[in-house]
Steps between C-alpha positions, in 0.01 A plus 500: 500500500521091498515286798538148504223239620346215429186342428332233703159388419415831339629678722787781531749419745767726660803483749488743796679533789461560849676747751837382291493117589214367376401417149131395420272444169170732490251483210491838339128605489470856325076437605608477849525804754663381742841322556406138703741280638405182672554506877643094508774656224603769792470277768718272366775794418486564935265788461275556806151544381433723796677763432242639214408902521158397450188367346336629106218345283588390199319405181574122392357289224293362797367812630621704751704432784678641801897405502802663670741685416916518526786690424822408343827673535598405097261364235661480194375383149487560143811778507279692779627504862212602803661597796251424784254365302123391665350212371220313580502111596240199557490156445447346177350156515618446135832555655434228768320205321681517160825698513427744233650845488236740651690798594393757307674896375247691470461878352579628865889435403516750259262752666649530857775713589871464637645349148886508479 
């Protein structure tokens, strides 16, 4: 398989899109176990940040913290459709003082369940 993407700074980018409406650009992370998007990024798409189905730890580059956690009706990316896909969102100062792209796809794309 090939998908397309991009590099920035070293890094892989890759489109993905949001309950059918929404397209974003995460940095593919094959170290990373979890799938991260930054909660200003989901704000700003109308999503209300209280409606999470709860709390996990995870393991950053900084140690471990506690962020929440939300479901999406459609996360698609890289030919592989999630249907109710969970998530896991916080904010990213890098995000908010230098506008770099923070959102991150992590190994929990490939490893949860409900593909299409």
């Amino acid at each position: 398989m090939t998908f397309p993407f991009k590099r920035e700074s070293g890094l892989v980018i890759v489109r993905i899109e949001i309950d059918n409406k929404y397209e974003l650009k995460m940095v593919l992370d094959t170290g990373a176990t979890n799938t991260t998007i930054d909660s200003n990024a989901l704000y700003l798409l109308g999503y209300d940040l209280k409606d999470t189905i709860g709390t996990v730890e995870i393991e950053t580059a900084s140690g471990i913290i506690e962020t929440e956690v939300l479901k999406l009706k459609v996360f698609h990316s890289l030919d592989l459709l999630k249907i109710t896909f969970k998530f896991k969102f916080m904010i990213f100062w890098l995000t908010v003082f230098f506008l770099t792209i923070t959102d991150c796809l992590g190994l929990t794309f490939w490893k949860e369940q409900n593909s299409v």
